[in-house]
C-alpha positions as CSV (number, residue, x, y, z in Angstrom):
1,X,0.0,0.0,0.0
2,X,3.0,2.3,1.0
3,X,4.4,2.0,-2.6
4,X,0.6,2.8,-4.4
5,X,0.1,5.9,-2.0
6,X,3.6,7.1,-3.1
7,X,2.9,7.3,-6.8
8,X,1.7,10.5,-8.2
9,X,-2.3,10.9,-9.1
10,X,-0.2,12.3,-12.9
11,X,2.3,10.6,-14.8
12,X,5.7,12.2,-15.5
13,X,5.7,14.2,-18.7
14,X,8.3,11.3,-20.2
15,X,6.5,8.5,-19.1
16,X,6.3,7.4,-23.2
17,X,10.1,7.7,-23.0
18,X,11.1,4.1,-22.0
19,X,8.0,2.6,-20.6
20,X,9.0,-0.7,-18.3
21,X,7.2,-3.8,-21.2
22,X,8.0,-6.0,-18.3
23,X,6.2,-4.5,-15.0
24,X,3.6,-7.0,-13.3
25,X,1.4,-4.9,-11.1
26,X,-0.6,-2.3,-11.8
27,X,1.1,-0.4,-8.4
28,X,4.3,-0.6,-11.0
29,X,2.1,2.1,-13.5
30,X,3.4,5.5,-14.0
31,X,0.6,7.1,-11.9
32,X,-2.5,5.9,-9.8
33,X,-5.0,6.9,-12.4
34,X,-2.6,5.6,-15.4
35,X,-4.4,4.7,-18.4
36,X,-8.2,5.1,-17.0
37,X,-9.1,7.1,-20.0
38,X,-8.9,3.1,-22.3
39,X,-12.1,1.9,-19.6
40,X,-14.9,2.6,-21.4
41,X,-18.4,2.9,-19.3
42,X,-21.4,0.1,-20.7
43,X,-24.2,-0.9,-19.5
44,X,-23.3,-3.2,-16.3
45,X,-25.9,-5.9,-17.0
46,X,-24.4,-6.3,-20.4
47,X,-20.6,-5.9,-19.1
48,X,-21.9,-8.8,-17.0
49,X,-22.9,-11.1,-20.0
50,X,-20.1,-10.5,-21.7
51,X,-18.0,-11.3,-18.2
52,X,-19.8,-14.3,-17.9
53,X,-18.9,-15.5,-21.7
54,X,-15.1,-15.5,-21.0
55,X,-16.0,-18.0,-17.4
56,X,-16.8,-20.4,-20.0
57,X,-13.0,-20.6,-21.1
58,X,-10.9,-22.8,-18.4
59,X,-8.0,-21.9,-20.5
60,X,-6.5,-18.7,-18.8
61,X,-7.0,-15.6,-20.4
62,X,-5.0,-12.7,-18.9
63,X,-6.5,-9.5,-21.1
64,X,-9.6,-9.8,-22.9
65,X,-12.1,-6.9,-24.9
66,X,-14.6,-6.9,-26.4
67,X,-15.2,-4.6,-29.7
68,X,-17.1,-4.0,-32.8
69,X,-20.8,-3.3,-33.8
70,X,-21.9,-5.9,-31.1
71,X,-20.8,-4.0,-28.6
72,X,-20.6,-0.5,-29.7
73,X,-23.2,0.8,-32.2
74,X,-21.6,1.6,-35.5
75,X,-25.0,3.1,-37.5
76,X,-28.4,4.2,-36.5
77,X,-31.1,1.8,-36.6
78,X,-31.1,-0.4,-39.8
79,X,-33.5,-3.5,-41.1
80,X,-31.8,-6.5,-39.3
81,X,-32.7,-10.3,-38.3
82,X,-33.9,-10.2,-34.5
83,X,-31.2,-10.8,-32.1
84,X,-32.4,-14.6,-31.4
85,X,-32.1,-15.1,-35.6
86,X,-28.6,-15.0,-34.9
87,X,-27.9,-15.7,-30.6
88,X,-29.8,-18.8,-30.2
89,X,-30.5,-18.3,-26.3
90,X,-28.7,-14.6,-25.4
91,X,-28.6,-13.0,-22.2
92,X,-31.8,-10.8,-21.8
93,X,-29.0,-7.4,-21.6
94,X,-27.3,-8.8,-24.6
95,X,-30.6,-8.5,-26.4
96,X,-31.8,-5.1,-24.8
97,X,-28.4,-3.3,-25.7
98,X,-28.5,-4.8,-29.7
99,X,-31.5,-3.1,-29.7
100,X,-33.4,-6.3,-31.2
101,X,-30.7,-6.1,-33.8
102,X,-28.1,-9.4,-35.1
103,X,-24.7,-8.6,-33.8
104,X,-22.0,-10.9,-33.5
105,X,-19.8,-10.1,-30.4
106,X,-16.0,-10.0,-31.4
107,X,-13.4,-10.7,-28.5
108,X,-9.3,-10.7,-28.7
109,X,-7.9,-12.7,-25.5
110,X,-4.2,-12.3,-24.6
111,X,-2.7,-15.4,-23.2
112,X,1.0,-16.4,-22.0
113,X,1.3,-19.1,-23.3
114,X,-0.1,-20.0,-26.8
115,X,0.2,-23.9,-27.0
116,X,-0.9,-24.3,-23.6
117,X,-3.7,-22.3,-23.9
118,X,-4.8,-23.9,-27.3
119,X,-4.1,-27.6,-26.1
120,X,-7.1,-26.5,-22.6
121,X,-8.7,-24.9,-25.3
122,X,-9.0,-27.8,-27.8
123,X,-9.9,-30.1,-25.2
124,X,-12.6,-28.1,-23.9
125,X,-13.9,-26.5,-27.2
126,X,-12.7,-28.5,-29.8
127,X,-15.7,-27.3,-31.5
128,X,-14.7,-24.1,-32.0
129,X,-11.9,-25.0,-34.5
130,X,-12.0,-26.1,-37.7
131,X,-10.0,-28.8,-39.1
132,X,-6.4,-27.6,-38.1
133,X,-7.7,-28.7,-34.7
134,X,-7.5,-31.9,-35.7
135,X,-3.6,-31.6,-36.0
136,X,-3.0,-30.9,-32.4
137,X,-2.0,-27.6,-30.0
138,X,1.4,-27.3,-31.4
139,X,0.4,-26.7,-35.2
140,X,-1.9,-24.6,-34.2
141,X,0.5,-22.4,-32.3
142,X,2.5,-22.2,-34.9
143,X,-0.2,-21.0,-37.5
144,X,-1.5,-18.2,-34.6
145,X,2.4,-17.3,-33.7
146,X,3.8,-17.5,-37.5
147,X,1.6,-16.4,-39.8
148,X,0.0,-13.0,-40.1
149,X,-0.3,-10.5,-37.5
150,X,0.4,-13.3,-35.1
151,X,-3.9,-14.0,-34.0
152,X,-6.2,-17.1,-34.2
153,X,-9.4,-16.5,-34.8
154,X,-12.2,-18.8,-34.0
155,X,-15.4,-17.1,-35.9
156,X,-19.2,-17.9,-35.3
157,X,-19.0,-20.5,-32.0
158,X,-21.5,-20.2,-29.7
159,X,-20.7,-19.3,-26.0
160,X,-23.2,-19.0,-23.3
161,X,-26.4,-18.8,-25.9
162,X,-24.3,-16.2,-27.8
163,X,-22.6,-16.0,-30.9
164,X,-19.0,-14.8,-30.8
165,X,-15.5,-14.5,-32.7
166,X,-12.5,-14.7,-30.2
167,X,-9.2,-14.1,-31.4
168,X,-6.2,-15.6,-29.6
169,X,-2.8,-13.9,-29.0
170,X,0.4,-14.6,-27.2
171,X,0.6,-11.2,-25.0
172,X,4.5,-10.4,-26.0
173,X,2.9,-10.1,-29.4
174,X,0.1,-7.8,-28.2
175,X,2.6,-5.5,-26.5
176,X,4.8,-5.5,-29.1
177,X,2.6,-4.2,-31.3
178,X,1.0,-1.1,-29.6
179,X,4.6,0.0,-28.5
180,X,6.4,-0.6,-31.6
181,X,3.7,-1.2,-34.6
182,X,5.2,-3.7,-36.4
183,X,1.7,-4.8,-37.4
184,X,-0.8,-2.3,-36.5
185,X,-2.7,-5.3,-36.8
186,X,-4.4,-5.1,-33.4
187,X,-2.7,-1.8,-31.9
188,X,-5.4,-0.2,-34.9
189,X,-8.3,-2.4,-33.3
190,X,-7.5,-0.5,-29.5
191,X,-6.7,3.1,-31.1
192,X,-10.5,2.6,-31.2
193,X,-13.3,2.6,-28.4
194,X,-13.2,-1.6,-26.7
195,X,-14.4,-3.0,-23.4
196,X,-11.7,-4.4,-21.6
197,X,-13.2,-7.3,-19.6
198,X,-9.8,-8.8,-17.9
199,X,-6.7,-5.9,-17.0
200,X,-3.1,-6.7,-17.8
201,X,-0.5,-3.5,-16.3
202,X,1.6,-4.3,-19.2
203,X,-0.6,-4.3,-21.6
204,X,-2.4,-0.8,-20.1
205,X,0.9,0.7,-20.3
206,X,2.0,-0.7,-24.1
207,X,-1.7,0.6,-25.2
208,X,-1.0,4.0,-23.4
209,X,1.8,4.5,-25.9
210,X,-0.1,2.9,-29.0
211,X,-2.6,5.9,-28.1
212,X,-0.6,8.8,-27.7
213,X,1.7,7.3,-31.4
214,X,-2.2,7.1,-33.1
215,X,-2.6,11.3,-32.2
216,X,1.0,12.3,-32.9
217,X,0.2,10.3,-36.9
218,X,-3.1,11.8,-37.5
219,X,-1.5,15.4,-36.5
220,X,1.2,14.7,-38.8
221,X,-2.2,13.5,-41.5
222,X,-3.9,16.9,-40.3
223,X,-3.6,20.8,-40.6
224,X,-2.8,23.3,-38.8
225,X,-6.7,23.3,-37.7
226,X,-9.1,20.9,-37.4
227,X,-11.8,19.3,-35.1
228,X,-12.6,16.7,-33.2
229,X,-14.6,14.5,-35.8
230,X,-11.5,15.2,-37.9
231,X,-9.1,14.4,-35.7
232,X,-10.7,10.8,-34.5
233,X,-11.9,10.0,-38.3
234,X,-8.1,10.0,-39.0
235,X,-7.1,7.8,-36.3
236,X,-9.7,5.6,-36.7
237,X,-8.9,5.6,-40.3
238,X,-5.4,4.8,-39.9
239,X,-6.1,0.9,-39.3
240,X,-8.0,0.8,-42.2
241,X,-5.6,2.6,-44.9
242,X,-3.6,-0.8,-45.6
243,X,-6.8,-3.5,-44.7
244,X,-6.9,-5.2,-47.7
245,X,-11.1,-5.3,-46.7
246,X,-11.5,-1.9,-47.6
247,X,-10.2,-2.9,-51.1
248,X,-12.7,-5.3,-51.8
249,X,-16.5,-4.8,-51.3
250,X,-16.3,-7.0,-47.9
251,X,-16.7,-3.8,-45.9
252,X,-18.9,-1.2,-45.6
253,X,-17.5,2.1,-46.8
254,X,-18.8,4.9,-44.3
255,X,-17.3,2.6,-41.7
256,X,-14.9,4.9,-40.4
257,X,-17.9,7.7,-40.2
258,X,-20.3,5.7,-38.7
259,X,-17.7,4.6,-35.8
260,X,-16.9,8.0,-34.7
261,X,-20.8,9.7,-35.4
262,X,-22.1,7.6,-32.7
263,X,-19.3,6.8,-30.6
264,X,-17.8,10.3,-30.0
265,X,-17.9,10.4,-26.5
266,X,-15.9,7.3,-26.3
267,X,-13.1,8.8,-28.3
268,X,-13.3,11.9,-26.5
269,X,-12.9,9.6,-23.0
270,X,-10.1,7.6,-25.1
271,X,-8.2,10.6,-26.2
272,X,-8.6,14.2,-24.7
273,X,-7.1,13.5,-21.8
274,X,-3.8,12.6,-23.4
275,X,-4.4,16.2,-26.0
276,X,-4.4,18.0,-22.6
277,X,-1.0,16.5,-21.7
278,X,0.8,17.1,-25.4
279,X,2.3,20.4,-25.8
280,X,1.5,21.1,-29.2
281,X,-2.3,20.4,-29.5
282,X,-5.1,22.2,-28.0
283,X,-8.6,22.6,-27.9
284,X,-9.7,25.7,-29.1
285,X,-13.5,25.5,-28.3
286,X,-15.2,27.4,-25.3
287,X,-17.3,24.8,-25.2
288,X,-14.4,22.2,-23.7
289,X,-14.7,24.0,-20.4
290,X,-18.5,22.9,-20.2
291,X,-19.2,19.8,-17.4
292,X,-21.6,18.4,-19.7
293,X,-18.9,18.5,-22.4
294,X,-17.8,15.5,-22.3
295,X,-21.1,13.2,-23.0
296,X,-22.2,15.8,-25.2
297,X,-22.5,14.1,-29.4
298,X,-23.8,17.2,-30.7
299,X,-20.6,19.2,-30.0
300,X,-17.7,19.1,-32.6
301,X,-15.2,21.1,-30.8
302,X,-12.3,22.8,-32.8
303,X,-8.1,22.3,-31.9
304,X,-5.2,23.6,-33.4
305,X,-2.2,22.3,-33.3
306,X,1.7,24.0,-33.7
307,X,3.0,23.6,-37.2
308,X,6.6,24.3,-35.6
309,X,9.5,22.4,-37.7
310,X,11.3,21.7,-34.8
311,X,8.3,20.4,-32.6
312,X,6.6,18.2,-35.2
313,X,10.1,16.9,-35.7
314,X,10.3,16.0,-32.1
315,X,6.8,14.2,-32.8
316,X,8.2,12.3,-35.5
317,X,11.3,10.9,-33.6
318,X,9.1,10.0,-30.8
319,X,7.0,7.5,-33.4
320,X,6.8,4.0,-32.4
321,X,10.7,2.5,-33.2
322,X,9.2,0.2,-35.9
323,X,7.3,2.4,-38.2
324,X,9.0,5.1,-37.5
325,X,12.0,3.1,-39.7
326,X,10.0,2.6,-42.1
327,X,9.3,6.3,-42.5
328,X,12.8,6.9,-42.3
329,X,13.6,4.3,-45.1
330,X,10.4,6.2,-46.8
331,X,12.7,9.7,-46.9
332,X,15.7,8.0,-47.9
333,X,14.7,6.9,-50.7
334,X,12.7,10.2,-51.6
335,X,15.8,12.0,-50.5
336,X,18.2,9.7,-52.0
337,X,20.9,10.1,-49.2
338,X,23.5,7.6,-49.5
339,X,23.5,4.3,-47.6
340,X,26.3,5.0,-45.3
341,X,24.8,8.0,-44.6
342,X,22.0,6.6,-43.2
343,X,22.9,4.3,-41.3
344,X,25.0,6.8,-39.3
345,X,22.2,8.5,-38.9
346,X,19.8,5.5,-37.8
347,X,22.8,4.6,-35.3
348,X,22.0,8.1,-34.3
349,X,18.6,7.7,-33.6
350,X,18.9,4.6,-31.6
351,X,16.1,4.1,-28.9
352,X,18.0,1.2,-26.9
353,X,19.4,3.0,-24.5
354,X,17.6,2.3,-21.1
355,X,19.8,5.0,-19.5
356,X,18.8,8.0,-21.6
357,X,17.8,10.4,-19.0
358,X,17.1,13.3,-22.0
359,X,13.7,13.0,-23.8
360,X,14.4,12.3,-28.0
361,X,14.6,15.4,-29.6
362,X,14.4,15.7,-33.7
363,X,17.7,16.4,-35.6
364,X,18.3,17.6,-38.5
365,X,16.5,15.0,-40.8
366,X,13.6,14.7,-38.4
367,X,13.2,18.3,-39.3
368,X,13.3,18.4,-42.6
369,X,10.4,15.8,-42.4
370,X,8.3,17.7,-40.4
371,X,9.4,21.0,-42.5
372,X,7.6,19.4,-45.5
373,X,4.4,20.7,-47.2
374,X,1.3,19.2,-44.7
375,X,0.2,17.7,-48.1
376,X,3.2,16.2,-49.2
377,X,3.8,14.8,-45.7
378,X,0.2,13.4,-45.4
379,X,1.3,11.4,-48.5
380,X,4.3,10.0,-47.3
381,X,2.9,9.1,-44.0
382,X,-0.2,7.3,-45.2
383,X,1.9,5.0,-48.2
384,X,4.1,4.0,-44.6
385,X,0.5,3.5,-43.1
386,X,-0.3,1.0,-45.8
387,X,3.3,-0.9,-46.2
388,X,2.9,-1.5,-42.4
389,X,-0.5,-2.8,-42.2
390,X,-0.6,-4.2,-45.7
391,X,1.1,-7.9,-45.9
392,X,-0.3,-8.4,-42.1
393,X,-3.8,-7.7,-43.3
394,X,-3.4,-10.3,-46.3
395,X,-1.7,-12.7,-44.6
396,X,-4.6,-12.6,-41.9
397,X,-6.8,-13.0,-44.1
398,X,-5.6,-16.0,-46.0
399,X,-5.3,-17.9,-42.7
400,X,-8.4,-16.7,-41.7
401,X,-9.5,-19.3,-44.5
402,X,-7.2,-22.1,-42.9
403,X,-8.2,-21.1,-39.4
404,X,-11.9,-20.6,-40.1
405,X,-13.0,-23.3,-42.4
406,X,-14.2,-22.7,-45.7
407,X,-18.1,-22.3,-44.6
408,X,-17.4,-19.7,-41.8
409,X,-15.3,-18.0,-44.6
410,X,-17.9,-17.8,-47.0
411,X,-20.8,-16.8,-44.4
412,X,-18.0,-13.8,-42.7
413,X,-17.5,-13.0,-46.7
414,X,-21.4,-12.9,-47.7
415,X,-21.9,-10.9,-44.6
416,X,-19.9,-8.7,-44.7
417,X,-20.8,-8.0,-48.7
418,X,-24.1,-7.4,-46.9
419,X,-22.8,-4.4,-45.1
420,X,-20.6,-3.1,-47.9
421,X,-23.9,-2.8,-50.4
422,X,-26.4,-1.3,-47.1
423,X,-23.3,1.2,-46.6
424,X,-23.1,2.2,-50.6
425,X,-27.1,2.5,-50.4
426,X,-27.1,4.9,-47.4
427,X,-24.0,6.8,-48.9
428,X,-25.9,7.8,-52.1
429,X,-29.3,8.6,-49.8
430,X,-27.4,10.8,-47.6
431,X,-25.6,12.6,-50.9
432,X,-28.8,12.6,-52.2
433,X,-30.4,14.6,-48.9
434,X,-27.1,16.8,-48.8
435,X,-28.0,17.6,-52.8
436,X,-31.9,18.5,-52.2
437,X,-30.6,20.7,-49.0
438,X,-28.0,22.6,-51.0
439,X,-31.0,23.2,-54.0
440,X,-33.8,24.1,-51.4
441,X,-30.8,26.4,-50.0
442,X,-29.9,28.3,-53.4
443,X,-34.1,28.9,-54.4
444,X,-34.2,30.8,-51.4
445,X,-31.3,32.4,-52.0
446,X,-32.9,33.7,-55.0
């Protein structure tokens, strides 16, 4: 207790710095209140349901959320199968919070241990696999640990009279990813409103740092104004800019829209405390100050941020290590600065120093990145964007076919074609409105 009451209620201003991947308490956290802003608030009948689904694992998961449209609303009301259609015996809150609608419930659990966690799982659920099951814990391990963005996913099992995709991952993987974004695989799934069910510290922290890279992207994406829809369309946009989904009609394509419309008070709990501890965004909005502020969806506040060369180059060498490279690698191509050159430089830049007591500052060529046109930039940022989540995404995919079977496969594909067309039809109805407004605006004009 004596080392919890001893932390500060704030973190340090360089807690991103060299966070501590390894801690195991929460009481090991920067601050007591670290990381509070990734707990969303639900309904706690339904956070029960969905509790109660993971007690049906006796494999041990140590982080769990939930996410997606069957937990978060991603549109207004649309035509849809009644929730028992598609749960064949739900939990009465799971049913009241669909709103009668047919939701799958999406889940990522982070274990220790993958082929002991698949070889409990397989004997309890063997159900829930598909063929590859049949070859044993350590294939299976192997596919999850070697092949895409390092997940298993189990789609369309049935868990406590509910229907449910889990995906499995080793939590070194998890944590890798939101600190360094190798993938962006599933750091781009929690830049986004989820219910955490089960707590990890480690994870908490890695997801900390995952969110304050996703703000310090879109600013280098945005202008020197912009506002808060603006701001979280980007980031919730970035994990979409390489999905090989969005190329295909398998998704629906005011997606990123319809997330932030009717989850913007989430993002603002996600993100605006960690803009009120950056030093070169603000809000700019009166409004901000309001109590009610906060809950408020009809509010789009505006923010500026500091086109500075030399701050928005510190921003860029703070990037996580692994995609920062690749922007780096991006520039030295478009730069054409010789090889030796840059690897003094990248020797430069090293970020394994554990003893660094300064805070990494942009140099020269950090500058000259940042110093760019915004356009140009926003360019070269998104095609890194895209090489880093691009061969993940596909080579999900493709062992989402192994993983799945080939009839889950075809019933994810045909549904979410489903969603792709409704979205298409409710793009052209609402540029169709936005048309008649604009016309019934110019007649009076007249």
């Amino acid at each position: 207790m004596a080392a919890s009451s001893s932390r500060p209620n704030n973190p340090p201003a360089d807690w991103d710095e060299n966070p501590n991947l390894s801690i195991s308490a929460f009481s090991q956290l920067p601050s007591t209140n670290f990381g509070f802003n990734q707990h969303m608030v639900i309904n706690d009948e339904f956070k029960e349901a969905l509790r109660q689904i993971l007690w049906q694992f006796r494999a041990p998961i140590r982080y769990a959320f939930a996410y997606g449209s069957g937990v978060f609303p991603q549109s207004g009301a649309s035509p849809s199968a009644p929730s028992s259609a598609l749960h064949p015996k739900p939990d009465p809150a799971i049913t009241t919070v669909q709103g009668g609608q047919s939701k799958v419930i999406d889940f990522i659990f982070g274990v220790s241990h993958t082929q002991h966690w698949h070889s409990l799982n397989l004997q309890q659920h063997r159900d829930h696999y598909s063929a590859v099951g049949s070859l044993g814990s350590y294939v299976v391990s192997r596919i999850q640990d070697r092949w895409g963005a390092g997940v298993y996913f189990n789609p369309y099992v049935t868990v406590n009279g509910t229907l449910i995709k889990y995906g499995v991952v080793n939590l070194d993987t998890l944590c890798r990813d939101l600190s360094e974004w190798d993938t962006l695989y599933l750091a781009g799934r929690l830049q986004k409103p989820v219910k955490i069910l089960r707590d990890d510290p480690r994870v908490r922290l890695a997801n900390q740092v995952n969110l304050v890279s996703a703000i310090r992207t879109a600013l280098l994406l945005l202008p020197p104004t912009f506002t808060e829809q603006d701001l979280y369309r980007t980031i919730a946009g970035i994990s979409y800019l390489g999905d090989l989904r969005m190329s295909f009609p398998t998704e629906n394509p005011q997606k990123v829209k319809n997330i932030v419309k009717n989850q913007l008070p989430n993002f603002r709990r996600l993100y605006a405390p960690l803009i009120e501890d950056l030093p070169n965004v603000s809000f700019q909005d009166p409004r901000c100050s309001r109590p009610e502020w906060a809950e408020d969806p009809t509010t789009n506040a505006s923010l500026a941020q500091d086109m500075d060369p030399q701050k928005r180059g510190n921003m860029v060498r703070r990037l996580p290590k692994s995609f920062r490279e690749k922007l780096y690698f991006q520039y030295q191509s478009k730069y054409q600065i010789p090889r030796l050159e840059f690897n003094k430089m990248l020797e430069d830049t090293n970020d394994e120093d554990p003893t660094r007591v300064k805070r990494r500052q942009g140099g020269p060529f950090e500058r000259r990145i940042a110093g760019e046109d915004y356009q140009e930039l926003k360019k070269e940022v998104s095609v890194v964007i895209k090489k880093t989540i691009g061969w993940p995404s596909v080579s999900q995919s493709l062992k989402g076919i192994v993983t799945g079977g080939l009839v889950r496969t075809w019933r994810y594909l045909k549904e979410k074609g489903e969603k792709y067309r409704e979205g298409r039809k409710l793009g052209k109805e609402q540029g169709k409105s936005t048309l008649t407004k604009s016309e019934e605006r110019r007649e009076k004009s007249r």
